[in-house]
N, C-alpha and C positions, 0 to 999 in steps of 0.2 A: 384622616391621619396618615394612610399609606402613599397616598398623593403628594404629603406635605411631606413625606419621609424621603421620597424620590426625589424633591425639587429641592431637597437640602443636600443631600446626596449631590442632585447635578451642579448645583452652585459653588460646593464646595472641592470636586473635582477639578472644577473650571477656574477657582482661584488656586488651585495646587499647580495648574498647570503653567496658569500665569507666574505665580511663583519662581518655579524651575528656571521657567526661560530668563526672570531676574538676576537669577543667581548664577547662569552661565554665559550670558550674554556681557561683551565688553570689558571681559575679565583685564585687558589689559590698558584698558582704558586712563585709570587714574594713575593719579602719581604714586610713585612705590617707593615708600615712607621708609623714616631711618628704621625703624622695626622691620620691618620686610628686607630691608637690603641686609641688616644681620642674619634674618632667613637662609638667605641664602650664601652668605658666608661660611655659618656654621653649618648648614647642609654639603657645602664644598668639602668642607676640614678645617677654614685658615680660621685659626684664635686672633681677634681683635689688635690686642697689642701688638701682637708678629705683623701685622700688616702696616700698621701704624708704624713702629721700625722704617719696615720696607718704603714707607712714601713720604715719612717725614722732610720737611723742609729743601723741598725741589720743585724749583718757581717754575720746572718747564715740564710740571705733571700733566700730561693730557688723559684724557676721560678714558679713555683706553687701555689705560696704563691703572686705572682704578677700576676698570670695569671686567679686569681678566679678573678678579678673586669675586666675582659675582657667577663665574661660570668652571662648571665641575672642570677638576684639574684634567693632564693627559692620561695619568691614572689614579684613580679613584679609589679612594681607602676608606674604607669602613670604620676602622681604629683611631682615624686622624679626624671624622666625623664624631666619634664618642668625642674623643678628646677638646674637641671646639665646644661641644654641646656640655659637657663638665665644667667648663670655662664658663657656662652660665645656668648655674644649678636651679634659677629660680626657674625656670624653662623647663616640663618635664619631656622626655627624648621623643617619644612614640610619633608624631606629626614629622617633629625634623627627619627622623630615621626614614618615616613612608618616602617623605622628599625628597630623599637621600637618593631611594631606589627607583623615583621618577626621574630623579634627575638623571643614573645611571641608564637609564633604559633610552629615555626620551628629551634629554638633553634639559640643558637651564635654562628658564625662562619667566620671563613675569605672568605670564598667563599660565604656564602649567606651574605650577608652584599655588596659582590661585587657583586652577582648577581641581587641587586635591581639596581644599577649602569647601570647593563649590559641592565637590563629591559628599562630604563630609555633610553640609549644608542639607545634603537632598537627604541624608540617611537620615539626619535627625526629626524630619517630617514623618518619618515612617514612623519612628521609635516616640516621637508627639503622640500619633493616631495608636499606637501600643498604650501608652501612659493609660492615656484617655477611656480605652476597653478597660484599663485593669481598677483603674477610680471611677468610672460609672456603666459596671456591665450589665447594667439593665437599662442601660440607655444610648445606645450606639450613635444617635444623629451628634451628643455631644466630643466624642474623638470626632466625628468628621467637623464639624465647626471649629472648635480647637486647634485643627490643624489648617482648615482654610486660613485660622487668623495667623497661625506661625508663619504661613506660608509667605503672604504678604506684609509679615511684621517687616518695620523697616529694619530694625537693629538688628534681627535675623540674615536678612541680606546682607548688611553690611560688611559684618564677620563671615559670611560663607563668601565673600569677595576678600578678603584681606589671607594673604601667606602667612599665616599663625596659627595656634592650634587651636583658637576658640570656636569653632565650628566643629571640632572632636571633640572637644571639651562639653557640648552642648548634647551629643551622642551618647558618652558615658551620664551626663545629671538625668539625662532624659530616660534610659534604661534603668539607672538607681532607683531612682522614683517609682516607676513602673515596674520594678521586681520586689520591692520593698510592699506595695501596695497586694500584690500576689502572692509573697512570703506569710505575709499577715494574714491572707483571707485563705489562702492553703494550710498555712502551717507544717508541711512537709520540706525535707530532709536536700531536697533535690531542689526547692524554693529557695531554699536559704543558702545553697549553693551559686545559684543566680545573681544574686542579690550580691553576697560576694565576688564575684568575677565581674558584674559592671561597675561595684564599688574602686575594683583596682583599674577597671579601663578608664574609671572619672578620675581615679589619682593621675593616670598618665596622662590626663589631660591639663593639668591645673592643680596648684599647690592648696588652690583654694577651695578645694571638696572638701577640706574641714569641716567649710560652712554648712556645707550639704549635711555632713557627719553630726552637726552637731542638731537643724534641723531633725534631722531623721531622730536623734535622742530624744530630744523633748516629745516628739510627735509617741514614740513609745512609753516614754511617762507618762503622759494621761493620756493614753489607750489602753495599754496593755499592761494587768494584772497577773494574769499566769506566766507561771515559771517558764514552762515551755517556747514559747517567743521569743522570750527574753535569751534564753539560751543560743537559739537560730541567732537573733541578732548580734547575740557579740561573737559570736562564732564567725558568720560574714563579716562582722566588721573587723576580725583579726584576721579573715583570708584576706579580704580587699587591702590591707598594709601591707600583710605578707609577699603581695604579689607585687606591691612597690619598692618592696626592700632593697634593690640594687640600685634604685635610685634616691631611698632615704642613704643610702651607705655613701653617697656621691655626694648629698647634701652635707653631710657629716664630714665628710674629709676634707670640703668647698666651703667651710662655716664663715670663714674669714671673707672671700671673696664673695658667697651670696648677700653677705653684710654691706659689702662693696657697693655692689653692680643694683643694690633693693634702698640705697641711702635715701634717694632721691623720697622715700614715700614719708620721710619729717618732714620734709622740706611745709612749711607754716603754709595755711591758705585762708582770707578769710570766712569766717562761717556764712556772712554772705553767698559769697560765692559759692561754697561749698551747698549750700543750701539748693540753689540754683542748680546746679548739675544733678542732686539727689532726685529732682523733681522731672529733668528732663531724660536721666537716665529711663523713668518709666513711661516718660510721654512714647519716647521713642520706639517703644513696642506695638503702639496703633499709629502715630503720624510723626513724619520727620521732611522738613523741606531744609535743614542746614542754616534758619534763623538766627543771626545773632544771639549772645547770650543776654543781651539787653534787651531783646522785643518782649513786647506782651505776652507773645505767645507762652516765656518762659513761666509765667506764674500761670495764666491759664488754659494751657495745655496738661499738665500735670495735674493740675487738680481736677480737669475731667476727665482724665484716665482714673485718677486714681478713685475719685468718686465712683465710676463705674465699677471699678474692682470692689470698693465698699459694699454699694449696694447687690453686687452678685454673690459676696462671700456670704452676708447677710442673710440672701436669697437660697442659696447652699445649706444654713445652718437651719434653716426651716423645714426644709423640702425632704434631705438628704440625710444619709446615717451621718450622724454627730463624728466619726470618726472621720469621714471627707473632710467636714470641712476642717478640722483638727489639722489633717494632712494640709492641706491646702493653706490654712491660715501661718502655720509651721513654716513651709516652704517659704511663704513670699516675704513673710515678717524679720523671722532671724536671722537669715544671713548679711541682710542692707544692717540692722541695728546692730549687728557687731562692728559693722565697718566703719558705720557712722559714730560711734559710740569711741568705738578706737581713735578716730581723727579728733572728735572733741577733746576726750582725755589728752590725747601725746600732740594734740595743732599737728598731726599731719596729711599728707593728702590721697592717701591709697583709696578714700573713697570717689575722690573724681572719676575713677576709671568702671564708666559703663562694663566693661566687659568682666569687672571683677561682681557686678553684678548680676550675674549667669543664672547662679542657681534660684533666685528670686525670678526675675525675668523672663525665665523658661516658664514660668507657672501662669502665667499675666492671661496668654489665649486660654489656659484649661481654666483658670478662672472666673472669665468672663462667659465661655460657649454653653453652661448650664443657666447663665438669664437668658440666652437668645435662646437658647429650647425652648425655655419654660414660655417667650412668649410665642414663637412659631408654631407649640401644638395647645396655647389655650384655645378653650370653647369659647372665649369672646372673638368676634372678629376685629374687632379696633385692638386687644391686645396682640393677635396678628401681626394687622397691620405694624402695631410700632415695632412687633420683634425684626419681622420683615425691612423695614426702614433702619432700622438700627444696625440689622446683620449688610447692608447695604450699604449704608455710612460708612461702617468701621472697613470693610474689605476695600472700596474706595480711596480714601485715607491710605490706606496702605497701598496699593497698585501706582495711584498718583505720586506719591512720595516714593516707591519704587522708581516709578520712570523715571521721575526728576533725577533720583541718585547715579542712576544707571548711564544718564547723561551728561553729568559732570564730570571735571577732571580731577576735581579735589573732595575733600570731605571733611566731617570736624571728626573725624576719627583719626586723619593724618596728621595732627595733634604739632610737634612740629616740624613736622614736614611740609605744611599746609599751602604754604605760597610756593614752593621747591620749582611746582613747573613753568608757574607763569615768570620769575625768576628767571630761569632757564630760557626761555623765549625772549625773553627782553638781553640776556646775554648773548642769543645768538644773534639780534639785531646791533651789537657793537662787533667791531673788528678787530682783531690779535689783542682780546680782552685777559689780565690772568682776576681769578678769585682770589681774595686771601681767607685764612680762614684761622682764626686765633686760636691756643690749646684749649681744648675744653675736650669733655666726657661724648661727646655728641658730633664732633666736627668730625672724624671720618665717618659716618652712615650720613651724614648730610651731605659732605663732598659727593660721596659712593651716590645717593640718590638724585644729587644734583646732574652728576656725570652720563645718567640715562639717557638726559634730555639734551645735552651739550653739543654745537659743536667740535669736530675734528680739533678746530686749530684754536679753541678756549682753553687757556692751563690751570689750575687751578695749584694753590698753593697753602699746603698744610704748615704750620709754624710750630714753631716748639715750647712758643710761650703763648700768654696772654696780652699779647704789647707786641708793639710795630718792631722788625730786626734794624741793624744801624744804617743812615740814610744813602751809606755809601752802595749797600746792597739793595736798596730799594729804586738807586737814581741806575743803576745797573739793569732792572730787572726794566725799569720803565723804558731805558732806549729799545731796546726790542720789541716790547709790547706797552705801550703811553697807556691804556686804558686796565687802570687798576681798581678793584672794586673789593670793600670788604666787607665780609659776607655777617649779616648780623653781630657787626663789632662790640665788645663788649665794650666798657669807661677805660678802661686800662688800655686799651689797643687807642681808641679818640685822644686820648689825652697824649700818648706819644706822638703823633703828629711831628715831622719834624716842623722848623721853621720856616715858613715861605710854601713850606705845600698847605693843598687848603682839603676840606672834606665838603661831599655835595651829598643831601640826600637824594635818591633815586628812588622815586614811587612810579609803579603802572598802576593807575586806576584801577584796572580790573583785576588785580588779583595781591599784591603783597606793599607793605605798611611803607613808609618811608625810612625806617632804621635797620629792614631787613636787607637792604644792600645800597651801600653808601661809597658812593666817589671819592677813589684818594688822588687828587688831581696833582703833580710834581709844579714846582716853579716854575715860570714860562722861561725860555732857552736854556734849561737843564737837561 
């Protein structure tokens, strides 16, 4: 047993360490999506629309010219940082504000901006192997398994590589958990003070600790009978609000524009689809190679993750105090089935978004690493062997799907930003090229993210509608620059067309669709 304690031990180190170097290596690698370029916008100071202003409808915008509000001004304001980051209430401040003071210190950058991510990333492995002590402390190989698996989860890397707060966000669910679990088993004064103060650092990470909040609820109604508990925990749960109240006060006064800026989560999807994402959201926790949403893999990958969670939770409610798996079942169940539940009722899509499934998916390694105990110290040696083979499998899985990610330039994280770079390359292979790019909610952080990868003498051209401007400005813009391209045109923009010019689709094989940038070609000798 003590032999078998040691080599779980070494194995599990060796994938933490693999890990790490995931999570810090090639930080600057992929493309830095419209959500990261607002990053670092509102870590600057400059609120969206003010910039929008500033760059509207000037056909000889160069990337440069979009790419100073990517980088901290000559002086740097703190107040004009709240102020951008208010401008997006649904965002809570703590990540932007760290970013703010890296940016101050250590200049803007796509890789430090992702290196607080990555920081973030590493803390939450520690605060894994915390959880794990506090829900199985008579049995310590399962935190070190648990955390090997977070370690090389793909989805885990993922977010501790992207400029967002969901790698802090994963540090306060992961404390929650793990003070909640010690609150309960202590019952002391100083417990439930803990439990409160990670409750408010998971607010600051994410509007969606509700879900955690409302898990943790149920998990205390059928556990906990005495008053005294019960006391602790609302008492933390009214310090953990309390400690977010100047940013509920900011939601409050922003009610209108977080209404705005969160529209997009009606927007209709179908349950198909919908379906499909719910499944791969959890595949993604043991393996991820970036698969089509069509492959096979979609239907069964997900059902052998999720199978494996079955039979471990299963495995849990046998073995272990009835209140684990309570915990545990809590965790991974309620937060997906509110979201999913919400999308059916209202057709909209807030559950597509893996990352809003946090607080579920943080539980995936602590609920799978009590089977591989349970088979690494039976007295069978074939059950051994399969725990052995199994903890081999899954760390595998993950390390291989690591490299893969770590190698590419793009991701299905980068959602639509996804073709931006290759894109980018195929416009630096045309000559005095401009972009056009229709009005919509999305086209400056797509310009802004386009403009990374751009050459010097590429313009790029914001519009103030949805529709081409009049031909006489467009046969204008073309004698300077003949190669006009419009950047994912919406039917309103194709259909203005004037007469005599024609529209070409432009696909590169390797990387973005044929509608995603389309040739506006002017009449020959105009």
């Amino acid at each position: 047993m003590a032999k078998g304690w040691v080599g779980v031990k070494g194995v599990a180190i060796a994938a933490i360490a693999v890990g790490l170097v995931l999570r810090f290596s090639n930080l600057d690698r992929k493309v830095y999506w419209h959500d990261e370029v607002y990053t670092s916008l509102r870590v600057a100071g400059y609120i969206g629309p003010a910039v929008e202003d500033a760059v509207l409808d000037r056909p000889d915008l160069a990337p440069a010219d979009l790419l100073r509000y990517q980088q901290m001004p000559p002086s740097p304001s703190l107040s004009a940082c709240w102020d951008a980051l208010a401008n997006h209430p649904e965002h809570p401040p703590l990540y932007y504000l760290a970013a703010h003071g890296w940016g101050r210190i250590f200049g803007a950058s796509v890789g430090g901006y992702r290196a607080i991510a990555a920081i973030f990333g590493a803390i939450a492995l520690a605060a894994m192997f915390w959880l794990g002590r506090q829900l199985f402390p008579l049995h310590p190989p399962v935190a070190w398994l648990a955390t090997a698996l977070m370690a090389v989860s793909p989805v885990q890397i993922i977010y501790s590589q992207e400029a967002r707060e969901y790698s802090l966000w994963a540090v306060g669910l992961l404390l929650a958990h793990g003070a909640l679990a010690r609150a309960v088993r202590l019952n002391q004064p100083l417990a439930w003070l803990a439990y409160g103060l990670a409750l408010g650092l998971s607010w600051y990470g994410s509007l969606m600790t509700g879900l955690l909040g409302l898990s943790h609820l149920v998990f205390m109604a059928l556990t906990q009978r005495q008053r005294r508990p019960w006391m602790g925990f609302v008492l933390a749960q009214g310090l953990g609000i309390g400690l977010f109240t100047p940013w509920i006060w900011t939601i409050v006064r922003r009610w209108d524009r977080l209404k705005e800026v969160t529209a997009w989560t009606d927007d209709p999807q179908s349950l198909d689809y919908l379906a499909k994402l719910w499944g791969l959201h959890y595949s993604a926790t043991v393996v991820d190679f970036n698969l089509p949403i069509d492959h096979l893999f979609t239907v069964v990958g997900p059902a052998l993750v999720l199978g494996l969670v079955t039979v471990s939770l299963v495995q849990i409610g046998r073995h272990y105090p009835r209140s684990t798996a309570v915990f545990l079942g809590c965790g991974l169940l309620l937060p997906p089935l509110v979201l999913i539940c919400g999308d059916i009722v209202r057709t909209g899509q807030i559950s597509t978004n893996t990352r809003y499934f946090f607080p579920s998916l943080l539980l995936v390694p602590l609920a799978i690493a009590p089977l591989l105990n349970a088979g690494l110290a039976a007295a069978s040696q074939r059950s051994r062997a399969v725990g052995a083979a199994l903890l081999a499998l899954l760390l595998t899985l993950g390390i291989a799907s690591g490299f893969a990610n770590n190698r590419a330039f793009t991701w299905w994280n980068k959602s639509l930003s996804y073709p931006n770079l290759a894109i980018a390359n195929y416009l630096n292979e045309q000559n005095a090229s401009v972009v056009i790019f229709g009005e919509s909610g999305i086209a400056l952080g797509e310009a802004i993210s386009l403009s990374h990868y751009l050459n010097p003498e590429t313009a790029l051209w914001l519009l103030p509608e949805r529709t081409l401007p009049p031909v006489t400005t467009l046969q204008a813009v073309a004698q300077d620059q003949p190669r006009l391209f419009l950047f994912e045109p919406p039917s309103t923009m194709l259909d203005a067309v004037p007469p005599g010019w024609q529209i070409a689709p432009t696909a590169d094989v390797n990387g973005f669709a044929p509608n995603d940038l389309v040739r506006l070609i002017p009449p020959q000798g105009s």
